[in-house]
VOBA-1610 file (N, C-alpha, C; in pm, whole numbers, padded with zeros to 5 digits, always signed):
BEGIN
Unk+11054-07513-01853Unk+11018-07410-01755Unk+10974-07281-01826Unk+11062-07239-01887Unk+11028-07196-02018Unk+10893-07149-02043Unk+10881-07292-02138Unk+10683-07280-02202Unk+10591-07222-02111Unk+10647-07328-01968Unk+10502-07293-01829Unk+10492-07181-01776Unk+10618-07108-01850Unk+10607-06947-01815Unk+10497-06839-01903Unk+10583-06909-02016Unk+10494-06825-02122Unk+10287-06882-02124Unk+10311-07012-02104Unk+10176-07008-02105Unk+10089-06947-01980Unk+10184-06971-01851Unk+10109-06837-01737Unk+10076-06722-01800Unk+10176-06673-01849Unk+10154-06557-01876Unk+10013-06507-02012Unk+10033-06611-02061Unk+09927-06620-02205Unk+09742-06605-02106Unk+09769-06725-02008Unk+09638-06751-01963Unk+09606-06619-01896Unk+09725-06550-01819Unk+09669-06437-01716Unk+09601-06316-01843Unk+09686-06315-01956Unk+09595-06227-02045Unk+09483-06246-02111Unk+09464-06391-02125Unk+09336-06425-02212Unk+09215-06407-02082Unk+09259-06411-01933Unk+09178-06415-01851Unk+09152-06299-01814Unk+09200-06190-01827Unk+09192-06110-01832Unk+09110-05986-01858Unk+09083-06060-01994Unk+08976-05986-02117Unk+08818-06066-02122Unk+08850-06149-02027Unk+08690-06143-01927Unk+08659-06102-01882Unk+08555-06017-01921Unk+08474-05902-01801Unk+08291-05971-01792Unk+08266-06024-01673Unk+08133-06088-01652Unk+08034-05953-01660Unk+08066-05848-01549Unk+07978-05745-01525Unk+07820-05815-01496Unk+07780-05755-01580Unk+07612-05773-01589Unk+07566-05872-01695Unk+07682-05955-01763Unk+07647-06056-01833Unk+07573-06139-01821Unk+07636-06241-01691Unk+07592-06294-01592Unk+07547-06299-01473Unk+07387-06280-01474Unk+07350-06184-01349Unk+07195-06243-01308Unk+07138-06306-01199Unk+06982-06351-01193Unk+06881-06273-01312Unk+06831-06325-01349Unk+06724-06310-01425Unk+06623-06389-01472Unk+06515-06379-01554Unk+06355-06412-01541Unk+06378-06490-01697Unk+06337-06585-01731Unk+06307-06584-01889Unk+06153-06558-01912Unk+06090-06574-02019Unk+05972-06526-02008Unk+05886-06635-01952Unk+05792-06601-01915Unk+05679-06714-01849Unk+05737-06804-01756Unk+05880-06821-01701Unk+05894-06857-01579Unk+05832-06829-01458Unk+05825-06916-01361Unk+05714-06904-01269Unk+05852-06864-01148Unk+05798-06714-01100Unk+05869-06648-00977Unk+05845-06688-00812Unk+05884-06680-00753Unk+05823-06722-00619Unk+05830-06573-00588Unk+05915-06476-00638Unk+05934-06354-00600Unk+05799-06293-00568Unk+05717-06261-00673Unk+05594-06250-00677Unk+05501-06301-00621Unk+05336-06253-00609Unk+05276-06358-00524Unk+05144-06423-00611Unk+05171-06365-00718Unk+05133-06442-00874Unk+05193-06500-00916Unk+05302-06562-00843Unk+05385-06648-00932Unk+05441-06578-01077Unk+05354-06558-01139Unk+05415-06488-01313Unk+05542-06409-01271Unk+05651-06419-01368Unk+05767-06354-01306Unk+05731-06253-01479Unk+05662-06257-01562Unk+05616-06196-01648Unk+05495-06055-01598Unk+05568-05937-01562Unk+05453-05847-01540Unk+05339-05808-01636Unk+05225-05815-01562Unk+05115-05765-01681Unk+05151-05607-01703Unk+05120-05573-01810Unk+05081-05396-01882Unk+05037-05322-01763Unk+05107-05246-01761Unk+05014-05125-01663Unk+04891-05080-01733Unk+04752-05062-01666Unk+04643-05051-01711Unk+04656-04898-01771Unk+04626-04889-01891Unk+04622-04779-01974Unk+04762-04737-02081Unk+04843-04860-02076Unk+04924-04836-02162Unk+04929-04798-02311Unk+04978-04782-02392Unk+04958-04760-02513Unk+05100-04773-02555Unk+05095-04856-02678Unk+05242-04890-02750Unk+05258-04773-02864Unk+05355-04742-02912Unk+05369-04647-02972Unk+05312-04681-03154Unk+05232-04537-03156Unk+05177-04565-03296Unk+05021-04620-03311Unk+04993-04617-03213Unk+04853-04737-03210Unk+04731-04609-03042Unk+04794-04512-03084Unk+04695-04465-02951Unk+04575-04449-03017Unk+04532-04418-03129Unk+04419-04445-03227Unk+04354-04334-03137Unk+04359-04231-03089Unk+04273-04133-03032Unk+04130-04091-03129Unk+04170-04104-03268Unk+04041-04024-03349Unk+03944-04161-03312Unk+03854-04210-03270Unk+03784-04334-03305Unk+03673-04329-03406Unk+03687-04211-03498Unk+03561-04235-03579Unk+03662-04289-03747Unk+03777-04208-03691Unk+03882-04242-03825Unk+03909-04404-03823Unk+03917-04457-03728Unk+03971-04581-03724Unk+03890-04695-03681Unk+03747-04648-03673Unk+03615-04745-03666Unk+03516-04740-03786Unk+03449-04554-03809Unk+03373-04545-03910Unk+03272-04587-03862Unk+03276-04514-03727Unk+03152-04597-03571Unk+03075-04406-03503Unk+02985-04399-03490Unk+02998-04319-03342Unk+02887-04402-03305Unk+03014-04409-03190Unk+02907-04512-03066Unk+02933-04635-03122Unk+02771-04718-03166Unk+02772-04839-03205Unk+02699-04822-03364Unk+02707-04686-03396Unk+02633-04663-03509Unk+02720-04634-03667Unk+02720-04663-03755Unk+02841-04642-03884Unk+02762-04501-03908Unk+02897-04427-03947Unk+02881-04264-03965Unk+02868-04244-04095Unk+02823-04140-04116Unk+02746-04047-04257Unk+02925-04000-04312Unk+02966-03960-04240Unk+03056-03864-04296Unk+03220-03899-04373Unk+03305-03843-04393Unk+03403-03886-04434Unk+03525-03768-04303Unk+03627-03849-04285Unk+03685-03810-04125Unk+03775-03681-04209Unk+03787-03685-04306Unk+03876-03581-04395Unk+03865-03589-04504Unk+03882-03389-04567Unk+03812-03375-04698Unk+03827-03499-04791Unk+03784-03509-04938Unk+03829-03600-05030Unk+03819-03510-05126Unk+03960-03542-05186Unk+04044-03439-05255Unk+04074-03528-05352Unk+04102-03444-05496Unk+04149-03542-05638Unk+04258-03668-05606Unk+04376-03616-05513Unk+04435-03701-05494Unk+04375-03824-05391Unk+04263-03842-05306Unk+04207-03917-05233Unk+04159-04048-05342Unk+04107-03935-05439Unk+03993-04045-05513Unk+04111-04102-05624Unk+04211-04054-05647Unk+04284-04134-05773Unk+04351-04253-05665Unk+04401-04213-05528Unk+04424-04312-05475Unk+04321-04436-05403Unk+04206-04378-05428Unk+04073-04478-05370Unk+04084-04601-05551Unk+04038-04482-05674Unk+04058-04553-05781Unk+04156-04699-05771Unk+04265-04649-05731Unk+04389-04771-05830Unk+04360-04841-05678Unk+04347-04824-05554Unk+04353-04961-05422Unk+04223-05015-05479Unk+04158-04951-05493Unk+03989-05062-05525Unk+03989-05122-05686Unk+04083-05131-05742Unk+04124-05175-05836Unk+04259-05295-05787Unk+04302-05314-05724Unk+04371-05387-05687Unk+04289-05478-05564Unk+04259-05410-05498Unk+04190-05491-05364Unk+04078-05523-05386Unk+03994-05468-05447Unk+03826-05483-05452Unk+03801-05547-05563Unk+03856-05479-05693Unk+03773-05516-05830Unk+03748-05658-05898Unk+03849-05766-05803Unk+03855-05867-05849Unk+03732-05969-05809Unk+03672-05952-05694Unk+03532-05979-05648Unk+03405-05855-05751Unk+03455-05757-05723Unk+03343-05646-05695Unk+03324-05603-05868Unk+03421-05602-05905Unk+03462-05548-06081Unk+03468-05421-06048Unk+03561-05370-06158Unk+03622-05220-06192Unk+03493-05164-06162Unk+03356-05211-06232Unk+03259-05117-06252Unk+03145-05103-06114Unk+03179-05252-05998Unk+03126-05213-05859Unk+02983-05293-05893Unk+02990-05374-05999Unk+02837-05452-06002Unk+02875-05587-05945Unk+02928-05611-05896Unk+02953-05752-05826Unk+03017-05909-05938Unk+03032-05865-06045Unk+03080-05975-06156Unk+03238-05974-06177Unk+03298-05962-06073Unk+03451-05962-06084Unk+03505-06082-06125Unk+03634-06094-06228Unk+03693-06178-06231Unk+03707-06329-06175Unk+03704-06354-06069Unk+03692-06416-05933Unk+03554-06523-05933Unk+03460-06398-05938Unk+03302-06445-05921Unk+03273-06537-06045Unk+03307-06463-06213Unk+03320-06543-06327Unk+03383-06676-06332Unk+03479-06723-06241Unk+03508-06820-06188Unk+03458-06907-06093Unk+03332-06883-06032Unk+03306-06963-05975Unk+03271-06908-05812Unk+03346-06783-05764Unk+03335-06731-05672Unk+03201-06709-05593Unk+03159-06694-05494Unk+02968-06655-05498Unk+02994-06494-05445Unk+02913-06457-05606Unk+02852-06286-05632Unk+02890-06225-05565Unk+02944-06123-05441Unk+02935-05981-05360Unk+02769-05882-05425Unk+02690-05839-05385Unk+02592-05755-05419Unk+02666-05643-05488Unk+02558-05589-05605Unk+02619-05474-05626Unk+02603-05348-05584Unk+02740-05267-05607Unk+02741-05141-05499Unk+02590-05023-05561Unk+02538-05080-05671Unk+02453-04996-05731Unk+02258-05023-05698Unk+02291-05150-05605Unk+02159-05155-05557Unk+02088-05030-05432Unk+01970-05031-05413Unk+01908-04936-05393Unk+01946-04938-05218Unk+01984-05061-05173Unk+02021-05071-05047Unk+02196-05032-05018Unk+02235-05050-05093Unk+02380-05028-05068Unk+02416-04860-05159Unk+02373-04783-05205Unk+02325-04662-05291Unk+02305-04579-05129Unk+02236-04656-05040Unk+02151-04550-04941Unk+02239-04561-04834Unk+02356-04667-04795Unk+02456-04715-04680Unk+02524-04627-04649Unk+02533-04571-04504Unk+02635-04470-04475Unk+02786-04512-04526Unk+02838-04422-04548Unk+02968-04456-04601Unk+03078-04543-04474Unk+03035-04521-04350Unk+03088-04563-04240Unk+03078-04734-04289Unk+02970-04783-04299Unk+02917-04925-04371Unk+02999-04999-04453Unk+03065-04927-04547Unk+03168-04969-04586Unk+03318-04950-04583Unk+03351-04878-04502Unk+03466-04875-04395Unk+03438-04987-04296Unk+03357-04981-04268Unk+03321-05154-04109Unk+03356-05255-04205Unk+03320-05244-04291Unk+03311-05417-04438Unk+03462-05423-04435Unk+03549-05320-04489Unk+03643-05376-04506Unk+03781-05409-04400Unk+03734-05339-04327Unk+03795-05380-04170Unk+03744-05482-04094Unk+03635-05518-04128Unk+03598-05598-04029Unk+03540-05753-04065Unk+03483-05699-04221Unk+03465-05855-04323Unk+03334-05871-04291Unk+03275-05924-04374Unk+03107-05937-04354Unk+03070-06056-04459Unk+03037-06165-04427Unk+02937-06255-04482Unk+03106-06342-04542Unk+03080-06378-04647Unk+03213-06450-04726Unk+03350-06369-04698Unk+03321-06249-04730Unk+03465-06131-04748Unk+03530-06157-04642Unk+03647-06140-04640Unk+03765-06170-04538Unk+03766-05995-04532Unk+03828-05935-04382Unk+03854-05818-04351Unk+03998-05809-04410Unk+03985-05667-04467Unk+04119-05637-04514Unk+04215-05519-04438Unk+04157-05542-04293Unk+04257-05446-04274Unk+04391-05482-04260Unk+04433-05566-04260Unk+04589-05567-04235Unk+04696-05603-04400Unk+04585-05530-04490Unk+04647-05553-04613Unk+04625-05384-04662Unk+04557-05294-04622Unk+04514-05178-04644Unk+04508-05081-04585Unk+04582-05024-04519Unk+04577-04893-04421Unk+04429-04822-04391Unk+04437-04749-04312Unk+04308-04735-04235Unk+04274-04605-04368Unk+04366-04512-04364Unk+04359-04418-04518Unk+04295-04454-04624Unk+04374-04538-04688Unk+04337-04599-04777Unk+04202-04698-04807Unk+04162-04737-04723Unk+04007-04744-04674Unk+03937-04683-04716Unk+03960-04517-04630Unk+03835-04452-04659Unk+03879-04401-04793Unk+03963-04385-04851Unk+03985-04304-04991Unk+03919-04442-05105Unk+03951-04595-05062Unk+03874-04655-05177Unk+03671-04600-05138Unk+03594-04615-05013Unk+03480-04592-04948Unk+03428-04433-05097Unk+03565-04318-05106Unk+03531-04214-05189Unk+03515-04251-05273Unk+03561-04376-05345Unk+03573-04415-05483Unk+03454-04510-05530Unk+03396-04564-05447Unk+03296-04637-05383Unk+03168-04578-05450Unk+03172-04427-05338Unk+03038-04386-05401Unk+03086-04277-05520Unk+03210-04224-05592Unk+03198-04198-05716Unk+03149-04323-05797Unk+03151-04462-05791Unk+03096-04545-05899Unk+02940-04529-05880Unk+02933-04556-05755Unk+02797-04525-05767Unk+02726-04437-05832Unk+02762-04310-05800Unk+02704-04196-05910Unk+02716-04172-06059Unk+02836-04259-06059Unk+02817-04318-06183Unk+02726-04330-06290Unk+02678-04436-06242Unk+02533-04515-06268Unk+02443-04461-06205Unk+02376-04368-06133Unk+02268-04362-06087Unk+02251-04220-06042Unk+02402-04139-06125Unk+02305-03979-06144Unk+02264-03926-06275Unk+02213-03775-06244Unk+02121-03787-06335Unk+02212-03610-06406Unk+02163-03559-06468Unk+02193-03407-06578Unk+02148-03324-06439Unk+02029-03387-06347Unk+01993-03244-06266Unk+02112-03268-06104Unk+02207-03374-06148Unk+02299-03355-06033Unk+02410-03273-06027Unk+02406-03203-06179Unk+02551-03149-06200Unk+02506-02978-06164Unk+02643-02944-06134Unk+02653-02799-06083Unk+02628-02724-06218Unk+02546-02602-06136Unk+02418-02508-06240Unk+02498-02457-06335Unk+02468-02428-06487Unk+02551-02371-06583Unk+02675-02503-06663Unk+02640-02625-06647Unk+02733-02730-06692Unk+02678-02792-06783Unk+02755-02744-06919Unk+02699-02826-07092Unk+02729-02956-07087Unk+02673-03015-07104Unk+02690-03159-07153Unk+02700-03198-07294Unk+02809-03245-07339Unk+02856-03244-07486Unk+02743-03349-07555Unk+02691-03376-07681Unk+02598-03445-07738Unk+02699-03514-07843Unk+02813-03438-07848Unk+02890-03518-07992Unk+03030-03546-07905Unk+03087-03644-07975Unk+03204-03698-07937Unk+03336-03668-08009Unk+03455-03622-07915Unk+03566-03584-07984Unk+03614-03608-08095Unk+03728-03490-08143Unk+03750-03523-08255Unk+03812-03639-08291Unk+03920-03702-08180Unk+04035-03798-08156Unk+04012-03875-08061Unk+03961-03975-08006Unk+03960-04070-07921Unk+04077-04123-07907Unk+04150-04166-07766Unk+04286-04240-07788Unk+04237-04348-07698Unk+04253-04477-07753Unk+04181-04603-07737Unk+04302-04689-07665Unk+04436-04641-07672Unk+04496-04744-07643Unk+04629-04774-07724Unk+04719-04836-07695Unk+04819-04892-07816Unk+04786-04911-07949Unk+04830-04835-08054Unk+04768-04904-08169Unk+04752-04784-08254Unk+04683-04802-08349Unk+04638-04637-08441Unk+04521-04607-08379Unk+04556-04439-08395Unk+04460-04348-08327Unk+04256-04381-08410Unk+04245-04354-08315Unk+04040-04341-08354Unk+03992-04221-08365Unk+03972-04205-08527Unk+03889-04065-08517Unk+03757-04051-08563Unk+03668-03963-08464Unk+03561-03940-08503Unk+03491-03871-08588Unk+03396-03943-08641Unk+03328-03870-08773Unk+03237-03795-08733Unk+03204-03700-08576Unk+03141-03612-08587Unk+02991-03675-08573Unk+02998-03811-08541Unk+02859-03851-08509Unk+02824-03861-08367Unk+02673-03867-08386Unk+02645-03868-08186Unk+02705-03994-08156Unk+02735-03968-08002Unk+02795-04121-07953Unk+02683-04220-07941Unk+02767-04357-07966Unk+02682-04464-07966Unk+02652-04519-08136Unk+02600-04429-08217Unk+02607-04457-08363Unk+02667-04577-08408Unk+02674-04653-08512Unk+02751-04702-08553Unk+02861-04619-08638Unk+02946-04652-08707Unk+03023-04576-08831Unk+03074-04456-08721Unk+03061-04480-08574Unk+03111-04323-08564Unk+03263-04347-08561Unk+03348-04386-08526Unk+03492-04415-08513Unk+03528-04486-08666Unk+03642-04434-08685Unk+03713-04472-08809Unk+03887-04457-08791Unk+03958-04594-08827Unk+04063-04596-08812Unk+04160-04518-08876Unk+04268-04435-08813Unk+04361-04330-08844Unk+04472-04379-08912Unk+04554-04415-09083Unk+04660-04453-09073Unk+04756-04380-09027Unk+04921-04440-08951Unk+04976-04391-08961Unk+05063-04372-08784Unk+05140-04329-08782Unk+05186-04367-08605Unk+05133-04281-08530Unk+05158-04279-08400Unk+05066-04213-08300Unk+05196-04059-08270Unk+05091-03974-08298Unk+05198-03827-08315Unk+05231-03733-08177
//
């Protein structure tokens, strides 16, 4: 009599510390079909004009590189040293392996077997609004896969700056530089080449042969 006491008493507390509330209560799983409704869908559509957070994308020239249906001239914000060192090292990671460090289309990739990308130094891609290649890499063109979901929309346009610094690269000239700017004819005294002993110059024009001569001794 005993036990059947104690175990009443056990069950009234373990039953106790059940609380259903709103646990258990009608509800929808997804894509169940409602009669409630007169679409059946017990899944409501979006209210028209919603926007999820983070994604209202209000600028549309920042996040197309469009006005209208046309690719834009401009860049959506200044480009600043730090733009282009960060355009440098993403288009060195993302691009150079098709495109090469140097933007002539013989990347790594292609030397393998890949087929070519054009290079950024032809007379047609030299003249491309910069918008042109913001659309390329968002959106992928010909072989290229779009990279936006490996590259922020930023980072885009800061490689696009880096883009056309290669270009000018190669294809400016002494009368592009700002008025009053010497252009050196001889090459430093110390070249630093890399791991290893230093390279010093003998004071010859660049290009020469004999102009570099090895330094003994550790790097100071």
């Amino acid at each position: 009599m005993k036990k059947l006491i104690a175990l009443a008493c056990l069950s009234v507390a373990v039953l106790s510390g059940c609380r259903l509330d709103m646990h258990n209560q009608p509800k929808y799983k997804p894509l169940r079909i409602s009669e409630f409704y007169s679409d059946k869908r017990s899944s409501r559509p979006i209210i028209e004009g919603t926007v999820a957070r983070g994604q209202l994308k209000a600028d549309t020239y920042f996040y197309t590189g469009k006005v209208g249906n046309n690719v834009g001239e401009e860049f959506p914000f200044p480009i600043t040293e730090q733009v282009m060192q960060r355009g440098h090292e993403r288009f060195n990671i993302y691009c150079s392996p098709c495109h090469s460090e140097l933007g002539d289309g013989n990347g790594m990739i292609v030397q393998r077997g890949f087929r070519r990308p054009p290079s950024y130094h032809i007379e047609r891609l030299r003249k491309a609004p910069v918008g042109h290649f913001f659309d390329v890499m968002t959106n992928g063109f010909g072989v290229m896969p779009d990279y936006a979901s490996q590259i922020p929309v930023k980072d885009r346009w800061a490689i696009v700056a880096y883009i056309r610094a290669l270009q000018a690269s190669q294809s400016g000239t002494a009368a592009d530089l700002p008025a009053g700017t010497q252009i050196s004819k001889s090459a430093p005294d110390i070249i630093h080449v890399g791991p290893g002993p230093k390279m010093e110059s003998t004071k010859g024009t660049p290009g020469e042969s004999g102009n570099l001569r090895k330094e003994s001794g550790e790097h100071k």
